[in-house]
LUMVEX-971053 format. One line per 2 residues: number of its first residue (from 1); their letters; for each residue x, y negated, z of N, C-alpha, C, O. Coordinates in steps of 0.2 Angstrom, whole numbers, plus 2048, in hexadecimal, padded with zeros to 3 digits. Each point is the difference from the previous one (the first is absolute). Layout:
<recs>
NUM) a) X:Y:Z:X:Y:Z:X:Y:Z:X:Y:Z; ...
</recs>
This chain:
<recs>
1) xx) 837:80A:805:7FB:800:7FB:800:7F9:7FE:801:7FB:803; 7FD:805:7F4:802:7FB:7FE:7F8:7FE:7FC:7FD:805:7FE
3) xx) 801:7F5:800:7FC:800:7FB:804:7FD:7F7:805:7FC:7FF; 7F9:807:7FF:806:801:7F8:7FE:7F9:7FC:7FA:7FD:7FF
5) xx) 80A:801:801:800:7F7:7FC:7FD:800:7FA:800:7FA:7FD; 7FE:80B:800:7FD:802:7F9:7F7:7FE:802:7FC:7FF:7FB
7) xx) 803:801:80C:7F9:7FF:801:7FD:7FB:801:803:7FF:806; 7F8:7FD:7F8:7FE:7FB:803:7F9:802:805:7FC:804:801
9) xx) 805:7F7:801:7F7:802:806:7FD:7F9:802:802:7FB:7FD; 7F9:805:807:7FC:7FA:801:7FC:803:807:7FE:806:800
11) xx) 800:7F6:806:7FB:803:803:7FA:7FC:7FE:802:7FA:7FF; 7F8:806:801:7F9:7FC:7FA:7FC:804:808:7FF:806:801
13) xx) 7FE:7F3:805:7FA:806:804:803:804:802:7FE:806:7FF; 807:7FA:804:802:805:803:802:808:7FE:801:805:803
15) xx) 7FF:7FA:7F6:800:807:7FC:808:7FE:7FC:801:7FB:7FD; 804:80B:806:805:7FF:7F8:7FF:803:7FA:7FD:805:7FF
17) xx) 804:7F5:7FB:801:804:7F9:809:802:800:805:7FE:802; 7FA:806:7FB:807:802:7FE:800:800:7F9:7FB:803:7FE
19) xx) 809:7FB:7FE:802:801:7FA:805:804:7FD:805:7FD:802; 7FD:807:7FA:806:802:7FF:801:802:7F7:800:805:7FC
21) xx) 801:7F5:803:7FF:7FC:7F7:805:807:7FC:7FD:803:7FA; 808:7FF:808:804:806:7FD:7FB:805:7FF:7FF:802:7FB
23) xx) 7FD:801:80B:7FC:807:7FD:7F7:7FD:7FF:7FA:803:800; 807:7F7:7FF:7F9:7FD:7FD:7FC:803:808:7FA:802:7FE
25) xx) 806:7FE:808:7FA:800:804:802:7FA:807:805:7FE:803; 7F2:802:7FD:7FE:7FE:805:7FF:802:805:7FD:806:7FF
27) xx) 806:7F8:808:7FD:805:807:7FD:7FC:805:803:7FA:801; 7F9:807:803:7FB:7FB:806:801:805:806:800:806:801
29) xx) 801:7F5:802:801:802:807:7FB:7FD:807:7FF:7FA:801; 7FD:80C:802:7FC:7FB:803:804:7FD:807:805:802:801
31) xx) 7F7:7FB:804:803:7FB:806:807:804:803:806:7FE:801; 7F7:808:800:807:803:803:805:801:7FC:805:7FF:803
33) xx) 7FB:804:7F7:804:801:7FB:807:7FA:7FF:806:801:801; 7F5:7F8:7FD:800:7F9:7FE:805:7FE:807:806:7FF:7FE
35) xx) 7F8:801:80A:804:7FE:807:807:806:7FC:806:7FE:800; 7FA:807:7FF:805:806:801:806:7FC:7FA:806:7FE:800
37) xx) 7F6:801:7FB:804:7FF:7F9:802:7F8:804:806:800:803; 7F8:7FB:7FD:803:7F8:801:807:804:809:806:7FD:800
39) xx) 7F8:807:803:806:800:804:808:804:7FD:805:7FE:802; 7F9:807:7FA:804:801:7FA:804:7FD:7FE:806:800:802
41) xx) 7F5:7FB:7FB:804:7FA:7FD:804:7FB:804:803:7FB:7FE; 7FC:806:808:806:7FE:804:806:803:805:803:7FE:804
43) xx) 7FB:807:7F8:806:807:802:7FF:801:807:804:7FF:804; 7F6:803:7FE:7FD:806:804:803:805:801:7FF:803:7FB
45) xx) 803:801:809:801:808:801:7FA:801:801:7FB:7FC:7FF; 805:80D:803:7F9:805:800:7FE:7FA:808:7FC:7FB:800
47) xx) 807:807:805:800:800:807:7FC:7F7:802:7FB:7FE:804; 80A:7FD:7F6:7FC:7FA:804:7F9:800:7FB:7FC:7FA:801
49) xx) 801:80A:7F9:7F9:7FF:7FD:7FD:805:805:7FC:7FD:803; 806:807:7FF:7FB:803:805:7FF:7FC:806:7FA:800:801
51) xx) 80B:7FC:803:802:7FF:804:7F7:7F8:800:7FB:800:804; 807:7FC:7F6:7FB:7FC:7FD:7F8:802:7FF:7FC:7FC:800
53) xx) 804:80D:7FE:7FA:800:800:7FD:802:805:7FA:7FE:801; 809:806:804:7FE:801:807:7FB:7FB:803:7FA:800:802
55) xx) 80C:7F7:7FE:7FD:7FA:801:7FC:7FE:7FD:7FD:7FC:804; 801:804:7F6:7FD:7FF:7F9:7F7:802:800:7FA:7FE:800
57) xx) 809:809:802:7F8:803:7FD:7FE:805:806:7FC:805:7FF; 807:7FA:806:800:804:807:7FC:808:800:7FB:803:802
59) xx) 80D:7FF:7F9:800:808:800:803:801:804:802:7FC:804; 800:80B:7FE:805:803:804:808:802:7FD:800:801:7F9
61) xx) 805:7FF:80A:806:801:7FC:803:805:7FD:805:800:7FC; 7F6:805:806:800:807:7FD:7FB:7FE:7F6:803:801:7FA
63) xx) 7F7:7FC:806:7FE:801:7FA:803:7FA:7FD:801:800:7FA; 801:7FA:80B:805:7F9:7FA:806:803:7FD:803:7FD:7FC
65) xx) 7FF:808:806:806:804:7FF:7FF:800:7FB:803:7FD:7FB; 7F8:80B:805:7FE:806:7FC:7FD:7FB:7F9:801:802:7FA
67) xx) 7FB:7F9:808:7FD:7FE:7F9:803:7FA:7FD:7FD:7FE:7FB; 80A:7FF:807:804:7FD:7FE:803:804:7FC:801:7FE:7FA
69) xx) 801:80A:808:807:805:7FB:7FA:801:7FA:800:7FD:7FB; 7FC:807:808:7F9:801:7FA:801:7F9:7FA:803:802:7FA
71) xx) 7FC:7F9:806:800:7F9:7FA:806:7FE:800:801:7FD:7FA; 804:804:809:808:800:7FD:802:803:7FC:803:7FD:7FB
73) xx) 7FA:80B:806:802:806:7FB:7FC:7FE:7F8:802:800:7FB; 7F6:7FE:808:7FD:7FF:7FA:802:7FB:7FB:7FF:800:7FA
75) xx) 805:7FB:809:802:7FB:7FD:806:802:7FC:801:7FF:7FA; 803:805:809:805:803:7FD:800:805:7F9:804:800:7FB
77) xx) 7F6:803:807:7FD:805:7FA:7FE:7FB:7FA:800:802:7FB; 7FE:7F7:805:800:7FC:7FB:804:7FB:7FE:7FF:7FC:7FB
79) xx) 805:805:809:807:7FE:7FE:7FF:7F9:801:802:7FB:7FC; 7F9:803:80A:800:7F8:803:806:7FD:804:800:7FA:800
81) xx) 804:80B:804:803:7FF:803:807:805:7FF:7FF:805:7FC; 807:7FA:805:805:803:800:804:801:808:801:7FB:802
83) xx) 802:80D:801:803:7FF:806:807:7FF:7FF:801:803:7FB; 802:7FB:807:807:7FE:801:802:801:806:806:7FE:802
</recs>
């Protein structure tokens, strides 16, 4: 998973903005989002973002799992991210 060099971002407060100047929008990401998106950006797999949120936000491995694929996929549906 890649984030596409076409986008810029900022975290402002703990919140990502995403920008994507090509299709004219804006997207916000709240704290967890924002933790998921900035480890992205240092080419993260699935396994060590879960592995992060487990430690992070003291879920279990089963839903760091499940709600890391869930915001992966949705990001990909917006074309934030591309899989490779």
């Amino acid at each position: 998973m890649k984030v596409p060099k076409k986008l810029a971002w900022r975290v402002i407060d703990g919140e990502a903005f995403i920008v994507d100047a090509a299709n004219h929008t804006l997207h916000n990401l709240n704290q967890t989002g924002s933790r998921i998106w900035q480890m992205l950006e240092k080419g993260k797999n699935l396994a060590e973002i879960a592995d992060a949120m487990i430690e992070e936000f003291e879920v279990s491995k089963k839903d760091a799992e499940k709600d890391a694929k869930e915001f992966l996929k949705a990001l990909e549906q917006k074309k934030l991210i591309e899989i490779v």
